[in-house]
N, C-alpha and C positions, 0 to 999 in steps of 0.2 A: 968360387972357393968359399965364399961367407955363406953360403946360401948351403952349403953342402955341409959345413960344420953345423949350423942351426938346425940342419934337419935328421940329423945324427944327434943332436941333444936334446931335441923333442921327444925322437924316438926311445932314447936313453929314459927320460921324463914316465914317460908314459907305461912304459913297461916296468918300471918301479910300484906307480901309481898302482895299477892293474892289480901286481901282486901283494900290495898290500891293502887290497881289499879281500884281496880274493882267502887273505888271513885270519880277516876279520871275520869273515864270512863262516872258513873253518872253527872259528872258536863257538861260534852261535850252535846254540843244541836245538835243534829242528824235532828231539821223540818227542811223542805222543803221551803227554798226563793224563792220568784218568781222573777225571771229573768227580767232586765228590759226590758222593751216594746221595739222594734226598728222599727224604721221609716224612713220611705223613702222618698231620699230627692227630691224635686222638678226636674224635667224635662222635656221640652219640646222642642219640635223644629217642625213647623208649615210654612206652607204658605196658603195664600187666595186671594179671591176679599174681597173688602170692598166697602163700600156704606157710605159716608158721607150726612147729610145737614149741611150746615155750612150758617152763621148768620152773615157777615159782616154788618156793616154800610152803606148801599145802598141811604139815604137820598137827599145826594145831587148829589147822580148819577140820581135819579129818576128824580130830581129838572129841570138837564140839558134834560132829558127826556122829560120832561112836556114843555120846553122853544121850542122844536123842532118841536112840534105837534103830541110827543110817548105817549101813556100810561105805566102807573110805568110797571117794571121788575118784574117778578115772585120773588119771596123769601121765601125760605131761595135757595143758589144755592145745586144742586143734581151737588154730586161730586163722580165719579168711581174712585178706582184703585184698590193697591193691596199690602200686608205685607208680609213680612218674618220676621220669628223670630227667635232664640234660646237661651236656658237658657246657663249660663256662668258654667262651672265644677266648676272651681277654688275658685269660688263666691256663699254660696249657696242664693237659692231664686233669683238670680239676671240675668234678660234676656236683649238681646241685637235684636233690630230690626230695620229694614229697610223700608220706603213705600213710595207711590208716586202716588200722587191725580192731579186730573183734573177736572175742570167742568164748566159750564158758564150758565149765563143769559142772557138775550136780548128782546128786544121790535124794532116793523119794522110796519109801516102805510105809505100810498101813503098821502099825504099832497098837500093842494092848496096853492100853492106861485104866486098870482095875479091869475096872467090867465093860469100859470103852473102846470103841478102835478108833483108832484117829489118823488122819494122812499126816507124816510128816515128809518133810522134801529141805533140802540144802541146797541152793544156788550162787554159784562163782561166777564170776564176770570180770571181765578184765578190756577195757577198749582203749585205744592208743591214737593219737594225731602225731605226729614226726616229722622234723624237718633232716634232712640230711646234706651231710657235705662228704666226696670222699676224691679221693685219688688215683689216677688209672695209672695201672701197670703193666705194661702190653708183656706179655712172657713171648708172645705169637699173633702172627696178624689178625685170628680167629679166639685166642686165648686171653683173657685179664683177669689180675688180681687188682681189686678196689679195697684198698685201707681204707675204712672213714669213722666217721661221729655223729652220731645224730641227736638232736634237742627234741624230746616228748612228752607230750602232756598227754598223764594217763587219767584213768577212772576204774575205779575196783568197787564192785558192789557184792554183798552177799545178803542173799534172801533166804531168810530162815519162815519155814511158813508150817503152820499146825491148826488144821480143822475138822469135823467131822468127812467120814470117809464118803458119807454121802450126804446130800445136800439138797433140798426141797427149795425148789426154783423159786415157789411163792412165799419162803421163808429168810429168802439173800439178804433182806435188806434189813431184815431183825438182827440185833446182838446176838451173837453166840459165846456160851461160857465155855465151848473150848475153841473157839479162834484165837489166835495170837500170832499174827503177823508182822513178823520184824526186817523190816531192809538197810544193814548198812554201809555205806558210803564212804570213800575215801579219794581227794584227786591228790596227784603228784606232778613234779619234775623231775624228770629222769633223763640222765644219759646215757647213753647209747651208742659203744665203742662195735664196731662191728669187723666182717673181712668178708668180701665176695668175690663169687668165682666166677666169671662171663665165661661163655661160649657161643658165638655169635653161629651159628647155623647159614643161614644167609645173608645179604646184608638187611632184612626187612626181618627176622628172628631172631631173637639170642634168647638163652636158657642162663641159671642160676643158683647157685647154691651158695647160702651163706651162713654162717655162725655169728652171735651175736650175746652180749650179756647187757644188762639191764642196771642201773645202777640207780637207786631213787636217792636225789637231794635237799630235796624241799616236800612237805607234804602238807596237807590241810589234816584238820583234827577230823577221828571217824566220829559221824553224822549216824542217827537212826532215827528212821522213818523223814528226813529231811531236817528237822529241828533238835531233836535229841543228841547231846554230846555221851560218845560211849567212854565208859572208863573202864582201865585192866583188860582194853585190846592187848592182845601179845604182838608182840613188837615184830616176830617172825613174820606176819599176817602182812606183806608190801609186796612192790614189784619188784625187787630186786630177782635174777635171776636167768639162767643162759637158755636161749633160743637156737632152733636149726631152721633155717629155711628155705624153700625151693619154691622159685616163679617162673614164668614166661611172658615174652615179652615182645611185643611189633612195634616198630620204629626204622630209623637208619642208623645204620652200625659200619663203621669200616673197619 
């Protein structure tokens, strides 16, 4: 009789047991989360040529032009060089580059001085080293927009040059009373707030188009002929001024 209540109370026991598990069990949520999305972080590292036009204030260079018997200077100047870049690990979004422009304008006509003709010519120059820093913005896996800034150390030269129109090879190294050759000289710091536009082609290509302005901070006094300090430069006559530019470029891009 003990033996048959015990096991009836087991029974009881265990069948409680059972179902409150099998409660617990219910309450547990077995769906399926979706896993967050992950994403890959920006990278790149690139080199190119680059093709600027850039926009200085040419006014009262043209002005001295026009004084001389030149027609104004071509503008905007066509300026070559060339970028390196790479995005920083440490930093995400944020890349780090290097480039270095050069380019010039100029105006050159034989001119009647009395009863003389003489070559005169005007030469622009403008060469740039830059450091850069800027910021990717992925619009698309293939697309970005780069805000940046870059630090530039420029050199602006102008050569003013006036000689006879012809020139006896065995007479170069005598004075002449109509030479008069004048070059002068200017370096700066300038910043360099810019916006570019990637389009990465492959991931071994990407294309560019950027806008850019020029802003000088610091400059040295204009120099002529290297020693000469020029006075009643017009203040206009800097690097201040907006640029457009389009490069290409082989590296790895994702």
């Amino acid at each position: 009789m003990l033996r048959s209540i015990l096991a009836i109370i087991l029974i009881i026991t265990g069948s409680l047991v059972a179902t409150a598990q099998d409660d617990r069990l219910n309450s547990l949520n077995f769906d399926e989360e979706p896993l967050p999305e992950e994403t890959t972080p920006y990278s790149a590292i690139g080199v190119g040529p680059v093709l600027s036009l850039y926009m200085p204030n040419v006014a009262d260079v043209n002005a001295k032009a026009a004084s001389l018997g030149l027609v104004n200077m071509s503008s905007p100047l066509l300026m070559f060089g060339a970028e390196i870049y790479t995005a920083v690990g440490i930093i995400p979004n944020v890349r780090l580059g290097f480039s270095w422009l050069s380019g010039s304008a100029g105006t050159a006509a034989d001119v009647a001085v009395g009863t003389t003709t003489l070559r005169r010519s005007l030469d622009y120059h403008v060469s740039t080293k830059t450091l850069h820093i800027d910021y990717a913005l992925s619009a698309s896996k293939a697309f970005t927009i780069l805000p940046g800034l870059g630090f530039c150390w420029g050199n602006t030269m102008i050569d003013v040059r006036q000689n006879d129109s012809n020139v006896d090879w065995n007479g170069i190294i005598n004075a002449s009373t109509s030479g008069n050759n004048t070059s002068l000289t200017q370096s700066a710091l300038v910043a360099l707030p810019r916006v570019s536009f990637e389009y990465v082609l492959t991931p071994f290509l990407a294309i560019r188009v950027q806008g850019a302005y020029a802003v000088q901070f610091s400059t040295s006094e204009w120099q002529a002929n290297g020693y000469s300090t020029v006075t009643n430069m017009p203040s206009s006559v800097s690097m201040n001024g907006f640029s457009a530019q389009v490069g290409v470029f082989l590296g790895l891009f994702n």
